[in-house]
C-alpha positions as CSV (number, residue, x, y, z in Angstrom):
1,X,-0.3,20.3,-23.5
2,X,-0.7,19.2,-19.7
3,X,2.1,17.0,-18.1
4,X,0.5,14.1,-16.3
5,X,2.0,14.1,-12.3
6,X,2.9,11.5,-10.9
7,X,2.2,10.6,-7.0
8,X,3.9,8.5,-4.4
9,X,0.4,7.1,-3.8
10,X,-1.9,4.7,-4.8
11,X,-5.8,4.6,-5.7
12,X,-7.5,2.0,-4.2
13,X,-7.6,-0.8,-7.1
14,X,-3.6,-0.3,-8.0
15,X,-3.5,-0.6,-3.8
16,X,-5.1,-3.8,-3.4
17,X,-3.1,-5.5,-6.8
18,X,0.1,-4.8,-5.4
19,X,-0.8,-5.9,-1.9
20,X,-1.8,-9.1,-4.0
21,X,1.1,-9.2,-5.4
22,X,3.0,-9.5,-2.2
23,X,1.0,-11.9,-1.1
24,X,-1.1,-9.5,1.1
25,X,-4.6,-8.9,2.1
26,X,-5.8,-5.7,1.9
27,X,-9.0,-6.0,4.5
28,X,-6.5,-8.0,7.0
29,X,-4.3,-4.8,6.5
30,X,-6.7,-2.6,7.2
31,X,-7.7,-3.6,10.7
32,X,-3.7,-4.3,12.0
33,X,-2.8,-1.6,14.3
34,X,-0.6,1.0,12.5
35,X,2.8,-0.1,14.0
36,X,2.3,-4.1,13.2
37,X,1.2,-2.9,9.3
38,X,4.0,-1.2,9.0
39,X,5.9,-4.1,9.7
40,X,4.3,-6.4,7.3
41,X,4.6,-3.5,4.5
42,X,8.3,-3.2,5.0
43,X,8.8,-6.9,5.3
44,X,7.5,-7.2,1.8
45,X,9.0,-5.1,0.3
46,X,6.6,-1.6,-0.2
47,X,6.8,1.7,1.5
48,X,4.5,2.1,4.3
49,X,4.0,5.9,3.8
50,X,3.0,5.1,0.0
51,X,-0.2,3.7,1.9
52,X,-3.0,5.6,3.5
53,X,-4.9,3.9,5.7
């Protein structure tokens, strides 16, 4: 029997609920320069380096 891994990362769908969740949107995320994203990530709450961009 395989044990499933776990990752510290996201796919893409489970990304873009939990931005949702936090009141986020993923496209306006997405063009925010690195430094002012990883502002808004940490101000709500997530882990930046959780996130690739």
């Amino acid at each position: 029997m395989m044990k499933h891994e776990e990752t510290d990362s996201f796919d893409e769908d489970e990304e873009e609920d939990v931005f949702a969740d936090a009141g986020l949107d993923y496209d306006e995320l997405e063009f925010m320069d690195p430094d002012e994203r990883r502002e808004v990530l940490e101000d709500a709450g997530l882990d930046p380096d959780a996130f690739d961009f």
